[in-house]
N, CA, C and O atoms as CSV, one atom per row, in Angstrom:
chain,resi,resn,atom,element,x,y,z
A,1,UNK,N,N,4.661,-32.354,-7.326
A,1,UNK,CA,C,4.394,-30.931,-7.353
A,1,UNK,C,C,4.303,-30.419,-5.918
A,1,UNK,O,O,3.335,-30.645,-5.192
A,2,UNK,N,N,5.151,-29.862,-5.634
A,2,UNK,CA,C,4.733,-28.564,-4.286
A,2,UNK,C,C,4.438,-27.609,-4.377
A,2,UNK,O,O,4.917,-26.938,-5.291
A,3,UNK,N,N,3.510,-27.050,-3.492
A,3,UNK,CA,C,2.916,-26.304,-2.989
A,3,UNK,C,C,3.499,-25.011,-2.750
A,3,UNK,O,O,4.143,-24.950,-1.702
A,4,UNK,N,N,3.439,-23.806,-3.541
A,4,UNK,CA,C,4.518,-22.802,-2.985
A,4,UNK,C,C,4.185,-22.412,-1.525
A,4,UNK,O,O,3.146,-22.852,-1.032
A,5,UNK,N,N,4.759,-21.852,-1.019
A,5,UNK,CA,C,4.487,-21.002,0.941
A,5,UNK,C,C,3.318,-20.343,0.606
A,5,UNK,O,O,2.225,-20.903,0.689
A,6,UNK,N,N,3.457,-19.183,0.228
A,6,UNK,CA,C,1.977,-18.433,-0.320
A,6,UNK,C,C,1.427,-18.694,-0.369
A,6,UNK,O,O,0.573,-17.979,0.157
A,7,UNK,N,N,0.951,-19.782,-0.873
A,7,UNK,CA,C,-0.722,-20.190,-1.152
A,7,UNK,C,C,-0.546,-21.307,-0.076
A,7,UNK,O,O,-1.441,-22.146,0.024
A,8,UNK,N,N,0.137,-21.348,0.431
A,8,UNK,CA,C,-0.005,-22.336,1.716
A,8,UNK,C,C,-0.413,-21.463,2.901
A,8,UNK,O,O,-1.140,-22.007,3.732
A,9,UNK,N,N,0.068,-19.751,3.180
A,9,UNK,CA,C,-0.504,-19.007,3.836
A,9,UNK,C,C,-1.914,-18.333,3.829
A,9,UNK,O,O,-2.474,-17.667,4.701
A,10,UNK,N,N,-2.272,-18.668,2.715
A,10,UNK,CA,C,-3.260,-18.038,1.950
A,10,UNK,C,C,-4.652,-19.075,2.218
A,10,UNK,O,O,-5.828,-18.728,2.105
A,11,UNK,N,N,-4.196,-20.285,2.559
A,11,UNK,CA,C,-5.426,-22.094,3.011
A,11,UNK,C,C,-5.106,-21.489,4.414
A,11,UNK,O,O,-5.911,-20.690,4.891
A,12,UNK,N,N,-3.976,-21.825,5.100
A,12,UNK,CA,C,-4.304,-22.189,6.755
A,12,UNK,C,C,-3.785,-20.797,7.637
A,12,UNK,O,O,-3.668,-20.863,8.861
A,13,UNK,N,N,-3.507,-19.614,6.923
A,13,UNK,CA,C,-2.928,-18.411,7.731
A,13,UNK,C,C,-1.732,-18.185,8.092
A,13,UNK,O,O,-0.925,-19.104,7.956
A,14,UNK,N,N,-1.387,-17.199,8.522
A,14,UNK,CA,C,-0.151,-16.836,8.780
A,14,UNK,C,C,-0.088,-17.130,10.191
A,14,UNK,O,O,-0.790,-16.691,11.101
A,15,UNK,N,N,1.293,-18.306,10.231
A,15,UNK,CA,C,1.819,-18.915,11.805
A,15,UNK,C,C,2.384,-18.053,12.547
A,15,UNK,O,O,3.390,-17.533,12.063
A,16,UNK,N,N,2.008,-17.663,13.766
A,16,UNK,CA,C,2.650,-16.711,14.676
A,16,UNK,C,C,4.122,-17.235,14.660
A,16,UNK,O,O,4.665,-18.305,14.381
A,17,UNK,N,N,4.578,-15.836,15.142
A,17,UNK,CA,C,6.265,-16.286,15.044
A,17,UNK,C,C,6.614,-15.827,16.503
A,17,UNK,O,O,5.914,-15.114,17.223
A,18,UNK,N,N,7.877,-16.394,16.805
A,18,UNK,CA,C,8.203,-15.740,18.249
A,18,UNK,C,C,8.356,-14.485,18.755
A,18,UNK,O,O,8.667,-14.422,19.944
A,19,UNK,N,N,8.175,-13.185,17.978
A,19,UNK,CA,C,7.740,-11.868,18.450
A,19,UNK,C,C,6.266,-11.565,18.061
A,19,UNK,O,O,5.889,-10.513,18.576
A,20,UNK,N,N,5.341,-12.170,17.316
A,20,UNK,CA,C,4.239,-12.250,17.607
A,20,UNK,C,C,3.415,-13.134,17.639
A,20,UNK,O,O,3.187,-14.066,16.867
A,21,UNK,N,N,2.838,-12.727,18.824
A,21,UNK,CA,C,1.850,-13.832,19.582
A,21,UNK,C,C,0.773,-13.651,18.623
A,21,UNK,O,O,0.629,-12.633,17.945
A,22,UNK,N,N,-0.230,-15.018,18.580
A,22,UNK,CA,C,-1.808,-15.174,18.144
A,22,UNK,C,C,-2.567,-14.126,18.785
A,22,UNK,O,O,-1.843,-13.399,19.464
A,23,UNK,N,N,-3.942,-13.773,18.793
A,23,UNK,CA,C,-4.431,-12.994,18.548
A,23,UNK,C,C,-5.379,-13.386,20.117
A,23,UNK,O,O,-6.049,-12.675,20.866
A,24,UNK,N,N,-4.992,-15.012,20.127
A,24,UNK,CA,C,-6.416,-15.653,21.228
A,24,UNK,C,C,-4.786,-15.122,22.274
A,24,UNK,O,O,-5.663,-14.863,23.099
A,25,UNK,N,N,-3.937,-14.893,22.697
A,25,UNK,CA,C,-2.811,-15.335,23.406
A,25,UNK,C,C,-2.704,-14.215,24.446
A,25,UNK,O,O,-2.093,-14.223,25.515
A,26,UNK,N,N,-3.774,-12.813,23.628
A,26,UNK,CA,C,-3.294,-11.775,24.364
A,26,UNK,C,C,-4.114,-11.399,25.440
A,26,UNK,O,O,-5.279,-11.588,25.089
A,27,UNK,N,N,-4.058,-10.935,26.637
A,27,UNK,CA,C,-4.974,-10.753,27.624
A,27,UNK,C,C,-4.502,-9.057,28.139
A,27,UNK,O,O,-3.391,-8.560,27.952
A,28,UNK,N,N,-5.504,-8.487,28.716
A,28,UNK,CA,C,-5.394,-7.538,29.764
A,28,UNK,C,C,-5.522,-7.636,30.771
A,28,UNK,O,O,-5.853,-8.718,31.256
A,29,UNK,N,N,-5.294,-6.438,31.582
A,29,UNK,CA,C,-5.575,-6.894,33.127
A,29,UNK,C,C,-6.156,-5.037,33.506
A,29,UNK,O,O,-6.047,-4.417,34.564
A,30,UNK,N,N,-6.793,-4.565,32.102
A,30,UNK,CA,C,-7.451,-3.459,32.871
A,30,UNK,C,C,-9.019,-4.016,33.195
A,30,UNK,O,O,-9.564,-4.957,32.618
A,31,UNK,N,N,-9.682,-3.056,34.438
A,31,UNK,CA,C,-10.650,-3.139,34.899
A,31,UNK,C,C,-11.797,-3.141,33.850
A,31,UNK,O,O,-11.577,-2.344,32.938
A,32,UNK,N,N,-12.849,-3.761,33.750
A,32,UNK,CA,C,-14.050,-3.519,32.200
A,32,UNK,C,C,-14.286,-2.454,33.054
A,32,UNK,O,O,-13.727,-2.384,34.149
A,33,UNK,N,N,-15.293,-1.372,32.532
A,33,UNK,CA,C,-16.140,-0.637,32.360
A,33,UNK,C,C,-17.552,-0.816,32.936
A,33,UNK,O,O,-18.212,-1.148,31.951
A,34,UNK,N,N,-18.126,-0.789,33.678
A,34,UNK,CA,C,-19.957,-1.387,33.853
A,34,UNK,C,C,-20.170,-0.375,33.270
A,34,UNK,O,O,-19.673,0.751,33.302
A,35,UNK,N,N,-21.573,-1.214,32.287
A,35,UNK,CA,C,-22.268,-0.756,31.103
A,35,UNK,C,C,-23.320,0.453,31.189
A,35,UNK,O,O,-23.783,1.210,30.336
A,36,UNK,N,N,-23.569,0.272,33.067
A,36,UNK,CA,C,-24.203,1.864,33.121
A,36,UNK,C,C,-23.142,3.581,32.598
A,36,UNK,O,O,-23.437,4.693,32.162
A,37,UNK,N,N,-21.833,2.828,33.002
A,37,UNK,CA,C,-20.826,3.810,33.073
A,37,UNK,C,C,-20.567,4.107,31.252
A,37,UNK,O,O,-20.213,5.184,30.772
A,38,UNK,N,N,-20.790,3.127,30.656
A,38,UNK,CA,C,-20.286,3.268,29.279
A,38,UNK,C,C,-21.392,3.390,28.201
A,38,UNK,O,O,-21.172,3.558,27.001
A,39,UNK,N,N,-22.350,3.308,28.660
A,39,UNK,CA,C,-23.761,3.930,28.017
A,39,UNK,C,C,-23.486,5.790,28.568
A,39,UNK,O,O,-23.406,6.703,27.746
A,40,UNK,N,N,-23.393,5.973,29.935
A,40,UNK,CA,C,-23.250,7.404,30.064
A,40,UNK,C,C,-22.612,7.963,29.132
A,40,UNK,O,O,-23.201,8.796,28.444
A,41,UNK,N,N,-21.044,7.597,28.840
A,41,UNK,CA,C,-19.945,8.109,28.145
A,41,UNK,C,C,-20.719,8.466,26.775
A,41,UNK,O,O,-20.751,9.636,26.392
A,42,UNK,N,N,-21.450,7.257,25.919
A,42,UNK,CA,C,-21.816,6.865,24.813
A,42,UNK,C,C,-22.965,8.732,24.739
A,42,UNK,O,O,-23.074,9.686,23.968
A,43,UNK,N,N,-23.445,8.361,25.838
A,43,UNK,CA,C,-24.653,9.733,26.168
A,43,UNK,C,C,-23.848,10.838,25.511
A,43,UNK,O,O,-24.152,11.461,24.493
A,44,UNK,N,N,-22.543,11.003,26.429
A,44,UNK,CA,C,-22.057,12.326,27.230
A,44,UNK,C,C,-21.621,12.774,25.455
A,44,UNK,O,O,-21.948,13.866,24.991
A,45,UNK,N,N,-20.771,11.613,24.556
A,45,UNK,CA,C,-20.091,12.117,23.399
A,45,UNK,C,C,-21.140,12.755,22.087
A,45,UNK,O,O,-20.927,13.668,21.289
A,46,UNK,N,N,-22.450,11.757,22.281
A,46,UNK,CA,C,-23.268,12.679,21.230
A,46,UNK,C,C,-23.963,13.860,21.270
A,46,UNK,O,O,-24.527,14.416,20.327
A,47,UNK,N,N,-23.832,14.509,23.373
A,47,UNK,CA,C,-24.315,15.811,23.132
A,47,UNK,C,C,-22.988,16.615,23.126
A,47,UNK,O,O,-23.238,17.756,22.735
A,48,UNK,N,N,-21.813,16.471,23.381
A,48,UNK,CA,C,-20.429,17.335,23.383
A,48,UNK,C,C,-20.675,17.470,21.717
A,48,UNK,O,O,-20.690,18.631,21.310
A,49,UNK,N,N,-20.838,16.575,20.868
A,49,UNK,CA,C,-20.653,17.312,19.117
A,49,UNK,C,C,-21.834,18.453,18.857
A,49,UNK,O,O,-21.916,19.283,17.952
A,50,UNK,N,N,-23.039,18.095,20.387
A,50,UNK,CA,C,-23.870,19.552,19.604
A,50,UNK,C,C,-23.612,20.577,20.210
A,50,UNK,O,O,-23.838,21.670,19.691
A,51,UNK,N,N,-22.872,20.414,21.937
A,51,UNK,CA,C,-23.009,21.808,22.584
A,51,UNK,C,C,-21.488,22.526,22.210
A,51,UNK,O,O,-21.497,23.747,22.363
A,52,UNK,N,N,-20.387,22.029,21.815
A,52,UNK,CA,C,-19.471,22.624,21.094
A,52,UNK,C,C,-19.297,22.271,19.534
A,52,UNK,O,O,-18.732,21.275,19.083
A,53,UNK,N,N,-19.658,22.884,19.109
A,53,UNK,CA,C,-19.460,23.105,17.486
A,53,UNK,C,C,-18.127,22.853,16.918
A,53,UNK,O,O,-17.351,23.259,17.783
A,54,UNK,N,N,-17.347,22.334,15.782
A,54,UNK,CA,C,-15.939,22.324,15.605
A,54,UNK,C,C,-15.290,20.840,16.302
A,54,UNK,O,O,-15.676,19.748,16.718
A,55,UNK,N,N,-13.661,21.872,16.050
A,55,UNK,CA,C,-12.672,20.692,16.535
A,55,UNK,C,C,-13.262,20.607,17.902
A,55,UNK,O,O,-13.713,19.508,18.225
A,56,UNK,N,N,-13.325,21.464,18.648
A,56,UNK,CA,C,-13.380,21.191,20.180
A,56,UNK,C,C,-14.663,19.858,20.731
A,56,UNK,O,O,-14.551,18.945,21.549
A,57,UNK,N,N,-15.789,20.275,19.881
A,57,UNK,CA,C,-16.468,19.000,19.931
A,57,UNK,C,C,-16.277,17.690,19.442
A,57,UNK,O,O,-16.853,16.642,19.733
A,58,UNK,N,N,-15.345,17.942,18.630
A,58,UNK,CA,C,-15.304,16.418,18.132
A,58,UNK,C,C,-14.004,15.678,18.769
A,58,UNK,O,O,-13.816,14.467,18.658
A,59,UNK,N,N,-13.300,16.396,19.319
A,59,UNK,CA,C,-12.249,16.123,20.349
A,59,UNK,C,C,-12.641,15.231,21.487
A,59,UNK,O,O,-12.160,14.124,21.727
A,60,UNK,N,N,-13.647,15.903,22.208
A,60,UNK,CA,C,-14.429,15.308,23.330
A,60,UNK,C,C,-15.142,14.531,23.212
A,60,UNK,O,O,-15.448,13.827,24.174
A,61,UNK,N,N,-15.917,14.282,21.461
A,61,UNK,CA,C,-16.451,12.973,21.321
A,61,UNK,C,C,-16.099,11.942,21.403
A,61,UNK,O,O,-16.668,10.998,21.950
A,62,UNK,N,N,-14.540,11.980,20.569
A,62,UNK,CA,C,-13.496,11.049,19.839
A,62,UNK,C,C,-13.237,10.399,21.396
A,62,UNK,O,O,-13.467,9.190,21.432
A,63,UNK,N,N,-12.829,10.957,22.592
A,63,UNK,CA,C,-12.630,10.873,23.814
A,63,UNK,C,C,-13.544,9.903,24.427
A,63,UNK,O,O,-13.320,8.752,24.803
A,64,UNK,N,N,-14.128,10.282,24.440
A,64,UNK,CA,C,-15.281,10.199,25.212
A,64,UNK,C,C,-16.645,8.656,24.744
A,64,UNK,O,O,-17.372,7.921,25.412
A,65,UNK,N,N,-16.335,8.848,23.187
A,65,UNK,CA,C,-16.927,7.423,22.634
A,65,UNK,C,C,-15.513,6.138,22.783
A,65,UNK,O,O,-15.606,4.998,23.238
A,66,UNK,N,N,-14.503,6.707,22.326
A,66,UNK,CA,C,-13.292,5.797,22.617
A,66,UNK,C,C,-13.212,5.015,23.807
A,66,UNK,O,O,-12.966,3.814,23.703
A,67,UNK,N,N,-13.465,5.773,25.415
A,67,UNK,CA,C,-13.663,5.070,26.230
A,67,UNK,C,C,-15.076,4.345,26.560
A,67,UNK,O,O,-15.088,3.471,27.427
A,68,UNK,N,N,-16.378,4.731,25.816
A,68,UNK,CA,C,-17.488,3.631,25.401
A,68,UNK,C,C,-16.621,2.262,25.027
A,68,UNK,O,O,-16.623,1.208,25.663
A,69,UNK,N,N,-16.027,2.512,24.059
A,69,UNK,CA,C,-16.321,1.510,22.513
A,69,UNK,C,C,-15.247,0.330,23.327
A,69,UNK,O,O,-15.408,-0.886,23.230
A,70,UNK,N,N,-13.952,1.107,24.270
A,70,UNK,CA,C,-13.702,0.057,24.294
A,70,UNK,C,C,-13.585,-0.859,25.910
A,70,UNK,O,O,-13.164,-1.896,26.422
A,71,UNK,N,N,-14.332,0.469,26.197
A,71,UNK,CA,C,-14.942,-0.236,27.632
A,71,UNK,C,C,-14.467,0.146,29.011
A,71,UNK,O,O,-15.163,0.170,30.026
A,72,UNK,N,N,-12.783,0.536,28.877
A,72,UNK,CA,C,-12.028,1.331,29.903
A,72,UNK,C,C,-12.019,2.624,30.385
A,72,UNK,O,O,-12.727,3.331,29.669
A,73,UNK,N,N,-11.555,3.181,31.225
A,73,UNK,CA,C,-11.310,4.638,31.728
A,73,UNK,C,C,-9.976,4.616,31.587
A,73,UNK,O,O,-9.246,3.770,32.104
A,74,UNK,N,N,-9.576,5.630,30.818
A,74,UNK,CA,C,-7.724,5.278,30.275
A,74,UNK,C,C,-6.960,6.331,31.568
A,74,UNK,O,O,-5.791,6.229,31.939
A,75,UNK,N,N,-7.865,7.210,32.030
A,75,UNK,CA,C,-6.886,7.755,33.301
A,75,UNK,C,C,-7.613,7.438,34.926
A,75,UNK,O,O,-8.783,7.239,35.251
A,76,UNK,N,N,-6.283,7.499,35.763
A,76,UNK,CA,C,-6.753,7.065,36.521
A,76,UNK,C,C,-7.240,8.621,37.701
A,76,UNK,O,O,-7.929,8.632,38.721
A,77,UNK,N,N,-6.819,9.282,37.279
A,77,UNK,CA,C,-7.687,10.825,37.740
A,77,UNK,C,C,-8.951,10.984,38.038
A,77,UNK,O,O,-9.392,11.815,38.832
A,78,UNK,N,N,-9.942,9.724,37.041
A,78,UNK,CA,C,-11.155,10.140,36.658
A,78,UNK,C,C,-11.435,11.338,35.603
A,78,UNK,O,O,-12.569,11.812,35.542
A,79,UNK,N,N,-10.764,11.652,35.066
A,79,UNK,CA,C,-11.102,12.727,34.190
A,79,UNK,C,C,-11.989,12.941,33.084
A,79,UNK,O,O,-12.527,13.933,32.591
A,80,UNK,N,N,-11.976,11.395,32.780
A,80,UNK,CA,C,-13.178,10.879,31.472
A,80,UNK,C,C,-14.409,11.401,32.109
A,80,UNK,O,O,-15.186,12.299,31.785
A,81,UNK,N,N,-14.347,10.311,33.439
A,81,UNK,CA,C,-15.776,10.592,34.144
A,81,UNK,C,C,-16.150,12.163,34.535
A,81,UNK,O,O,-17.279,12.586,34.287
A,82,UNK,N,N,-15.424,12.770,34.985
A,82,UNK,CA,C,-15.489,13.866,35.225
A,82,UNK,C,C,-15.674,14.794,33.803
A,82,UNK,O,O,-16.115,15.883,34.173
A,83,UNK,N,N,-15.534,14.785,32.551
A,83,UNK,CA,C,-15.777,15.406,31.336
A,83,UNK,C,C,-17.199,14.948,31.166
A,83,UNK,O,O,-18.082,15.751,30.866
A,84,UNK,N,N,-17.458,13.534,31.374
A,84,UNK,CA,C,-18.809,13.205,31.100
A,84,UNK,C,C,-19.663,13.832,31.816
A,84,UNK,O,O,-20.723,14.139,31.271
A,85,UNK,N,N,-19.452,14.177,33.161
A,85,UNK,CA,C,-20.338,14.794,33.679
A,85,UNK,C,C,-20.578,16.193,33.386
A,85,UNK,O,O,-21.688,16.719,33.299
A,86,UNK,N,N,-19.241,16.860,33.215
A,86,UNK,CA,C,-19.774,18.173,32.739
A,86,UNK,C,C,-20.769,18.349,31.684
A,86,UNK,O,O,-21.822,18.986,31.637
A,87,UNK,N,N,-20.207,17.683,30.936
A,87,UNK,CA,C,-21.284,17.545,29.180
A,87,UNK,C,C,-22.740,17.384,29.390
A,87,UNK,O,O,-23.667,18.066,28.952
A,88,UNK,N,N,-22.747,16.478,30.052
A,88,UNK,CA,C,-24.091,16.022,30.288
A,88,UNK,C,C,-24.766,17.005,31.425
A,88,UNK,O,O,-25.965,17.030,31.702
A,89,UNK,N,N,-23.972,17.624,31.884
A,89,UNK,CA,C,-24.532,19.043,33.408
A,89,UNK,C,C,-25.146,20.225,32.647
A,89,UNK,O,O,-26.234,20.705,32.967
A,90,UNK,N,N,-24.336,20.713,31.537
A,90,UNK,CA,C,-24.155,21.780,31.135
A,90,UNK,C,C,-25.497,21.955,29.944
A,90,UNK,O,O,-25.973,21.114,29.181
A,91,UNK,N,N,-25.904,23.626,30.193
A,91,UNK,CA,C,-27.169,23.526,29.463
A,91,UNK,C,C,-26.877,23.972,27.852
A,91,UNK,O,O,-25.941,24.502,27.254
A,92,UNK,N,N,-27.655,23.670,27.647
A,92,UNK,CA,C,-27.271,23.932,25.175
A,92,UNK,C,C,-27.558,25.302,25.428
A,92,UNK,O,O,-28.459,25.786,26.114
A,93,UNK,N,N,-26.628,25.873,24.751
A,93,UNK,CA,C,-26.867,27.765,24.519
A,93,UNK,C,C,-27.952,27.784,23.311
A,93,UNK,O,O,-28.625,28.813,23.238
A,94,UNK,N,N,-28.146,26.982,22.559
A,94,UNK,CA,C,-29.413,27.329,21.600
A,94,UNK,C,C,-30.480,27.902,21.776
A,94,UNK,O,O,-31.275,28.026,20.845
């Protein structure tokens, strides 16, 4: 009796193939984030959903936690940093 493929993928996983690599195989070479910088961000996105109301706040969250969560600054402008700071500068109209 053999074993069909399927349930042979299904015990030991699916074997990388030569257009895709394993999962341990892949590396970056962007800069991390220091965690003072990505706690700020983490700061900056939960007051942008209260001091703009709407899409516009949740734009700048989505932004702004994205580069928390995954640790980078995706431009090299500084512009993240520079949004974070406004957010966090700027006083609540409430």
């Amino acid at each position: 009796m053999t074993v069909p493929t399927w349930a042979t993928s299904l015990v030991h996983g699916t074997r990388a193939t030569a257009s895709v690599l394993p999962r341990t195989h892949l590396e970056g070479d962007a800069d991390a984030l220091a965690f003072e910088q990505s706690a700020r961000f983490t700061a900056a996105a939960l007051r942008a959903r209260r001091l703009y109301p709407g899409a516009l706040g949740e734009l700048v969250e989505r932004e702004l936690r994205s580069c928390a969560d995954f640790g980078v600054e995706p431009a090299e402008d500084g512009l993240i940093a520079r949004l974070a700071a406004q957010v966090l500068a700027a006083e609540d109209q409430r």
